[in-house]
C-alpha positions in Angstrom: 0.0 0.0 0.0 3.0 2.2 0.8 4.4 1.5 -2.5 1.2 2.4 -4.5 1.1 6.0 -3.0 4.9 6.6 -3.4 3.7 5.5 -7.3 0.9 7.8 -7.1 2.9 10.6 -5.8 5.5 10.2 -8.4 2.9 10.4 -11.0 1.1 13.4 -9.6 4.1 15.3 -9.3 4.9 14.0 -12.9 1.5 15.7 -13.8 2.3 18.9 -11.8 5.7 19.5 -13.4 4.5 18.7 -16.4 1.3 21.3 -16.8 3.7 23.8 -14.7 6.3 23.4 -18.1 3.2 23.6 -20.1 2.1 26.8 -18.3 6.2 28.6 -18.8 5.5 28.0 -23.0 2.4 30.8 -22.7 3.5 34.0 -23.7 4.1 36.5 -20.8 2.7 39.8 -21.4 4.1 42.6 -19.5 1.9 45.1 -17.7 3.4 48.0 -18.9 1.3 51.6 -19.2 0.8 53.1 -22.7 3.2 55.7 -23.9 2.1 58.9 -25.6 4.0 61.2 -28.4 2.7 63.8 -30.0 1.7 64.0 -33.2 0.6 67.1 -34.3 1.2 70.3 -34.6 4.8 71.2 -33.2 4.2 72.0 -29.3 7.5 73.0 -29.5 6.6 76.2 -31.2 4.0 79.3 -30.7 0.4 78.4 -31.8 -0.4 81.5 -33.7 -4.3 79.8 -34.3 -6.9 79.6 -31.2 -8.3 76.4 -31.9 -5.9 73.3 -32.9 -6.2 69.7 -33.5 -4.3 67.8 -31.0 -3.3 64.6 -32.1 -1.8 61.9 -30.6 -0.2 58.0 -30.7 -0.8 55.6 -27.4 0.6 53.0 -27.7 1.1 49.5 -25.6 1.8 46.1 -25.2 -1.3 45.6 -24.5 -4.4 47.4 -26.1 -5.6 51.2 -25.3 -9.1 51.5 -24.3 -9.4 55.4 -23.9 -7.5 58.8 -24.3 -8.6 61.6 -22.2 -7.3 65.0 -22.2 -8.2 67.6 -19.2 -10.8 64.9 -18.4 -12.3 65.0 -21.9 -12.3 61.6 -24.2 -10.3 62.0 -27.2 -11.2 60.2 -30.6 -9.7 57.2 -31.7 -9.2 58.0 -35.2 -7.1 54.8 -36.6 -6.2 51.4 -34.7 -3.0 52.3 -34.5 -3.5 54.1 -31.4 -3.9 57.7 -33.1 -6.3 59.5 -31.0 -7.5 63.7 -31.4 -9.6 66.4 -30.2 -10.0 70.0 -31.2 -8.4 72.4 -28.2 -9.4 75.8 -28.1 -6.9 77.7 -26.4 -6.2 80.9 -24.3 -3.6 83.4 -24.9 0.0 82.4 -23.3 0.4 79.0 -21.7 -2.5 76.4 -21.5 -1.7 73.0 -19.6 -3.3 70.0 -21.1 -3.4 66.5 -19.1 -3.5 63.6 -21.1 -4.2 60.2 -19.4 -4.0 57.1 -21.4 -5.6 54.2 -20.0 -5.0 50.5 -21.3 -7.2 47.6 -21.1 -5.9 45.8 -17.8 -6.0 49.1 -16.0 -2.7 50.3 -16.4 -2.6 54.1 -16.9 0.2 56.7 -18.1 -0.5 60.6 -17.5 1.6 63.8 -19.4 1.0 67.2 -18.8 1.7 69.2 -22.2 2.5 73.0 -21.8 1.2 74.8 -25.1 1.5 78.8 -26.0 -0.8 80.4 -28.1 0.3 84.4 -29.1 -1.1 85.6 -32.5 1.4 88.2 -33.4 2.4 89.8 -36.5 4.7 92.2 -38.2 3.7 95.7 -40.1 5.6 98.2 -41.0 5.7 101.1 -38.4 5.8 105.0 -39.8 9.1 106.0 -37.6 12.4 106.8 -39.5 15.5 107.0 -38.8 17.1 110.4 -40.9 20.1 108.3 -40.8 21.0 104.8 -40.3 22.0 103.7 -36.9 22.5 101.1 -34.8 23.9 100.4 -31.2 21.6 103.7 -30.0 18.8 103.4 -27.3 14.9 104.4 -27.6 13.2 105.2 -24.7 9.4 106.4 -23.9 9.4 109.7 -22.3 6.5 110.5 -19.8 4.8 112.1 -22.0 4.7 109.3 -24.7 7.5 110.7 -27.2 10.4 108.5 -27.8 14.4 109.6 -26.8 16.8 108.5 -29.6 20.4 108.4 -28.2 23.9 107.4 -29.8 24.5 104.7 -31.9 26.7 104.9 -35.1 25.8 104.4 -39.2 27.9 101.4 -39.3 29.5 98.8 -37.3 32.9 99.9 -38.5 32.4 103.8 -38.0 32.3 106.1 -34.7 29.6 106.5 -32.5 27.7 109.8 -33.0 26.8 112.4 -30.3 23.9 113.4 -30.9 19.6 112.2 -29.6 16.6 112.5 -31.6 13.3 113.5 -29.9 10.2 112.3 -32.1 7.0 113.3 -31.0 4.6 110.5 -29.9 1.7 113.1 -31.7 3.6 112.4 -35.2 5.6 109.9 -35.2 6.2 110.2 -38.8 7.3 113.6 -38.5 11.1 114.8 -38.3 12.6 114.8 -35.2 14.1 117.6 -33.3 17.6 116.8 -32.3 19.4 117.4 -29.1 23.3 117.6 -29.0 25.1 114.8 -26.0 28.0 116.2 -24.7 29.7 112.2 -25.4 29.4 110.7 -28.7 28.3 106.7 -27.6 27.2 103.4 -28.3 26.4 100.0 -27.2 25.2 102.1 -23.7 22.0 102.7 -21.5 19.3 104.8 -20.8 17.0 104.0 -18.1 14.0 106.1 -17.7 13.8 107.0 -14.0 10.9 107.7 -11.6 10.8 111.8 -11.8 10.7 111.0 -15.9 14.5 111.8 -16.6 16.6 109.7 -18.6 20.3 108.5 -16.9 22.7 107.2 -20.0 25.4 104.8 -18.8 28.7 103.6 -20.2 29.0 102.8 -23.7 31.7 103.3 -26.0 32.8 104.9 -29.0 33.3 102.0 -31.3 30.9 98.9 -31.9 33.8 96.2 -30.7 36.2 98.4 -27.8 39.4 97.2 -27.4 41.0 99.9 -25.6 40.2 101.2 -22.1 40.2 105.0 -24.2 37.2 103.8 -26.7 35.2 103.5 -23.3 33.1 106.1 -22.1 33.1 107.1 -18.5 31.0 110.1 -18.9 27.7 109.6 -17.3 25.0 112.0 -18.5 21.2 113.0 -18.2 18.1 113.8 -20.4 16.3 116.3 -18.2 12.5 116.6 -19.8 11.9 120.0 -17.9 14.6 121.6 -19.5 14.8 119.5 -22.7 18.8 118.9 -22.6 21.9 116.4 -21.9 23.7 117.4 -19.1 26.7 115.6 -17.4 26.0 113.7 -14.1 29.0 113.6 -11.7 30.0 109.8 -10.0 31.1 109.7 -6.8 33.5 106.4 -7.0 34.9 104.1 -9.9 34.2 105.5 -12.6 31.8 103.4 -15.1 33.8 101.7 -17.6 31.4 98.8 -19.7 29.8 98.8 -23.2 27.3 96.2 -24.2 26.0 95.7 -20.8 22.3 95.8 -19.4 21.5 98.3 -16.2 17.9 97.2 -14.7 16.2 100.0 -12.6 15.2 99.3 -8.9 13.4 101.9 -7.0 13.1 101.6 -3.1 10.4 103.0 -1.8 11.3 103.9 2.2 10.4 106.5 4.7 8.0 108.0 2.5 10.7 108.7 -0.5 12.0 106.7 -3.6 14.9 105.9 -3.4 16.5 104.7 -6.7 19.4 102.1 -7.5 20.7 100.4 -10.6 22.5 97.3 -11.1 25.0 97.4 -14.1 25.8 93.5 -15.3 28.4 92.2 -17.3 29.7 93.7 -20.5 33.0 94.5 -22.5 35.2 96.6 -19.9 37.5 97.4 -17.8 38.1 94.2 -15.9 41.0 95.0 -13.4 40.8 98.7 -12.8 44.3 98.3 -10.6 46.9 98.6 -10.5 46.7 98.0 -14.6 43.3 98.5 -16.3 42.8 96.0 -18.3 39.9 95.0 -21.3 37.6 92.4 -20.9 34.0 90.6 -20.5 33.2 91.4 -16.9 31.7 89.6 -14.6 29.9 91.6 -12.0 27.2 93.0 -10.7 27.7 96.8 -9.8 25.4 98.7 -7.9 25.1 102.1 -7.9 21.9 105.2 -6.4 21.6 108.0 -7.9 20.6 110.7 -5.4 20.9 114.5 -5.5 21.3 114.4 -9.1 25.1 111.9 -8.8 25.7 108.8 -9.4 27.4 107.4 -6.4 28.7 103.5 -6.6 27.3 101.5 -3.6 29.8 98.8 -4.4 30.3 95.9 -6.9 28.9 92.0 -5.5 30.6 89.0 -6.9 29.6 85.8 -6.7 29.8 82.1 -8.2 26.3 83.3 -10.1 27.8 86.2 -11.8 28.5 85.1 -15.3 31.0 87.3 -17.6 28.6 88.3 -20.7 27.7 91.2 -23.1 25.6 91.8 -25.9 23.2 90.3 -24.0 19.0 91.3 -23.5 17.2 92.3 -20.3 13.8 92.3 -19.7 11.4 92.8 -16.8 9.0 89.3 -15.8 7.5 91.2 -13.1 8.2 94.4 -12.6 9.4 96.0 -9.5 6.8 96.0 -6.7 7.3 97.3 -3.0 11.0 95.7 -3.0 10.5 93.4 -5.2 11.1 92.5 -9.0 12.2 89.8 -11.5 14.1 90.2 -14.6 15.1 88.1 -17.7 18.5 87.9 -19.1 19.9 85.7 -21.8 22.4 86.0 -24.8 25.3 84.4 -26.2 28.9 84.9 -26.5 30.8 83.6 -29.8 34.1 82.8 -30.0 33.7 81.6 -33.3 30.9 80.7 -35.8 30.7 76.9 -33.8 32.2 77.7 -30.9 29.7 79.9 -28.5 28.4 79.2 -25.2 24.7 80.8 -24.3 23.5 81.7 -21.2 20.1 82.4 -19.9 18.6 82.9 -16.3 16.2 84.8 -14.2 17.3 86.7 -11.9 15.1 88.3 -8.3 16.3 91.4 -6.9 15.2 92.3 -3.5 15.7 94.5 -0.7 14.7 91.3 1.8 16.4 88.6 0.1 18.9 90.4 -2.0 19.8 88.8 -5.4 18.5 85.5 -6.9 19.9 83.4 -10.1 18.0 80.6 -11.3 19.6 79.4 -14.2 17.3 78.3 -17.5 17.5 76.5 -21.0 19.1 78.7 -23.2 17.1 80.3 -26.4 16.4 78.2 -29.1 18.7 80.1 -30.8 22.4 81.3 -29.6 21.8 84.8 -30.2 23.6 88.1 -29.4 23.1 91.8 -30.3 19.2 91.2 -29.7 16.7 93.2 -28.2 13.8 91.9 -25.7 10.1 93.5 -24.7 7.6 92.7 -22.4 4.6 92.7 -23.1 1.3 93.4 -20.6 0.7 90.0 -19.8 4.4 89.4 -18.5 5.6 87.6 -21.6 8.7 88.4 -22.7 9.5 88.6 -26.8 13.1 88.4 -28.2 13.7 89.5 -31.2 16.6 89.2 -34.4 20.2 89.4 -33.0 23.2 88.0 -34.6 25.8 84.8 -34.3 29.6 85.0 -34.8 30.5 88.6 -36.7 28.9 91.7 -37.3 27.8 90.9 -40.6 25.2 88.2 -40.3 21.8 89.2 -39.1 18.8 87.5 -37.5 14.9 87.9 -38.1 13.6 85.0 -35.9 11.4 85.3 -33.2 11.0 83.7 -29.7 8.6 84.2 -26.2 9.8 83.7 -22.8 6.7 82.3 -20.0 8.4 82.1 -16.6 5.5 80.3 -15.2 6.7 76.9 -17.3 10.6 78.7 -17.3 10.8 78.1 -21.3 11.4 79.7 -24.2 9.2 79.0 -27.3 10.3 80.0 -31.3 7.6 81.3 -33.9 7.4 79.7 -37.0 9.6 81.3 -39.6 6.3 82.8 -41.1 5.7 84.8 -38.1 8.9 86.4 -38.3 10.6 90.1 -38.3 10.1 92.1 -41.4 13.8 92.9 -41.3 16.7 90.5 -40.2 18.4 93.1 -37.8 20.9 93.4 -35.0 22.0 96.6 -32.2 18.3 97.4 -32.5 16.1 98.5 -30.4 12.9 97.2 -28.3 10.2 99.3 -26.8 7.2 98.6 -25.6 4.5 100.9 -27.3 0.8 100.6 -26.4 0.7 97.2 -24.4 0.6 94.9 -27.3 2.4 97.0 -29.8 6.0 96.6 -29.7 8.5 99.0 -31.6 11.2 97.9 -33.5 13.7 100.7 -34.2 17.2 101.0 -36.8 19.8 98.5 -36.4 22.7 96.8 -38.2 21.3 94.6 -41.0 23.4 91.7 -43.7 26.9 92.7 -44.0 26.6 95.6 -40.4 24.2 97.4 -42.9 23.1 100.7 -40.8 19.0 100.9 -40.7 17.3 103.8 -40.8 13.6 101.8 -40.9 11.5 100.5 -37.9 8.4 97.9 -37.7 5.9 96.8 -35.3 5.2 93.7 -33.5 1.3 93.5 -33.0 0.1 91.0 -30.2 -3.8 90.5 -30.6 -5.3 91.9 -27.4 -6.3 88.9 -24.8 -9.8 88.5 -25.4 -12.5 89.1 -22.3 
């Protein structure tokens, strides 16, 4: 009896081994959720339409039952896991969810970040009566525009001289004011009273000489309707190509006004032998009683060397408070550039904040950046390696997703240009002003870039 279970036990475990190999020959299907790419269009780029087709592959081992997006079912549209829907979208960033569910429950979920600006070029009724490029333009109080420095050609000397055009004509001559410094490549930062400080600069498009810097500080004083030179208690203010951002303090009542000078081609040692280079600081200076007194330099392992580069204000200042875009590119030759691109926070609580980004989608330098009401922040044209190649493309900055997004080459600048300038017209009007085009052509033309209005 002992033997015939010990046979029966054999056989059984025969029979168990033998269904278990069975079993292993099945194939084994892995539960693995579907993945999702994008079809169409290019997320990658600005949506200049309001409604799109979004369309989309899921895809799996196993088979996809559903597609939803922000909750919504998509339609299957083939059986190879092409799924769409029609989005209609609102103006600047729109997140869209997409869940993907398979058929033994498994799930994969993407959030897709898509910007939608209409925008368009047109030519704008301002001219130049000569070419010029490397000057500033900045909006006076009262709506008119300050035209100040610049030269006719890369290669040439700076001019000293601003044009004053009326905002009540733009198309009409302008009435021209004599600087005491001819300059380029500087800055002129409207201040709170309505004045106009200009900083640096030089007299050449590329200095290479601590003499083709300019040291003279000087101001446009509306009231009076002249240049005048601004005394600077301190270092004196050696740097072309840099940025200066505006921060006004408001304490005890008063304003009190400081600017922050970054980067630049400069002097880069000071003592005990000056010395030319890219700096890498961060100088502060307030202007009170009508000087320009340094408050001192600050260094730091987030203080890049850079110039050419593009400022622009995210959010700007509040209380003591205020964000700012910078980005640019520095070539050393035509494949040899690095490009840089961060926010930066400046406040009176917290003092000074990098967070590095993605750079552009294109290394650009000599470029000009607006923002526009809704915070966005346009680049526009620039150049790469030499002064003789020129740039029409345009990009958008959103620093609530931190990216940058191109246009398609059809929404593009009307003119490739580069040492133009940016400035902010009517809300969603930007003004594009001169410049250096193909081969450092000097520009004496300007355009607009028109933003439909955000719809109520």
């Amino acid at each position: 009896m002992v033997r015939k279970l010990h046979s029966l036990a054999r056989r059984f475990g025969l029979l168990t081994s033998t269904i278990a190999m069975i079993g292993c020959e099945r194939p084994f299907i892995e539960l693995r959720p579907p993945d999702i790419e994008v079809l169409s269009p290019d997320l990658d780029v600005v949506q200049t339409e309001r409604t799109i087709t979004l369309q989309i592959r899921a895809t799996s081992l196993n088979e996809v039952e559903s597609v939803l997006m922000n909750g919504l079912p998509m339609t299957q549209e083939s059986s190879d896991g092409i799924f769409a829907i029609d989005v209609k979208l609102g103006r600047g960033v729109t997140s869209l969810r997409i869940q993907a569910i398979g058929s033994r429950g498994t799930m994969r979920s993407d959030t897709l970040e898509v910007v939608f600006l209409p925008g368009e070029s047109d030519i704008a009724e301002i001219r130049l009566p000569a070419p010029r490029g490397g000057h500033t333009a900045t909006r006076l109080l009262n709506g008119d525009l300050l035209v100040i420095g610049g030269s006719e050609l890369p290669t040439r000397p700076a001019v000293g001289e601003a044009l004053l055009f009326s905002a009540a004509s733009l198309s009409s001559s302008p009435e021209t004011i004599s600087t005491g410094t001819p300059r380029m490549e500087h800055t002129a930062t409207r201040l709170p009273n309505g004045n106009v400080l200009i900083i640096g600069g030089s007299t050449v498009a590329e200095p290479t000489l601590i003499e083709q810097l300019v040291e003279t500080v000087e101001l446009y004083q509306t009231g009076l309707g002249k240049i005048l030179a601004v005394p600077v208690a301190g270092d004196p203010v050696r740097r072309s190509g840099h940025t200066t951002v505006l921060f006004p303090v408001r304490r005890n009542g008063q304003v009190e006004v400081f600017l922050y000078l970054y980067g630049g081609f400069g002097d880069v040692a000071y003592r005990p032998v000056p010395r030319m280079g890219i700096r890498a600081d961060l100088r502060v200076f307030q202007f009170r009683n009508d000087s320009l007194v340094a408050v001192g330099p600050t260094f730091g392992p987030f203080i890049e060397a850079i110039a050419d580069h593009a400022v622009a204000a995210i959010r700007l200042p509040v209380g003591s408070d205020a964000d700012y875009l910078f980005g640019g590119a520095y070539f050393a030759a035509e494949d040899n550039f690095d490009t840089f691109a961060f926010e930066s926070n400046f406040s009176t609580v917290t003092g000074i904040r990098i967070d590095d980004l993605d750079p552009m989608s294109q290394p650009r330098t000599g470029h000009a950046a607006g923002r526009m009401v809704d915070g966005e922040v346009i680049i526009f044209g620039g150049r790469t390696f030499g002064r003789t190649t020129a740039m029409g493309s345009i990009e958008v900055y959103y620093s609530s997703v931190k990216r940058f997004f191109p246009f398609r080459p059809d929404v593009s600048m009307l003119q490739e240009r580069w040492g133009h300038t940016v400035t902010n017209w009517d809300g969603d009007r930007i003004l594009l002003l001169g410049g250096f085009g193909f081969a450092g052509a000097g520009l004496t033309n300007s355009e607009w870039f028109v933003v439909e209005p955000r719809r109520q």
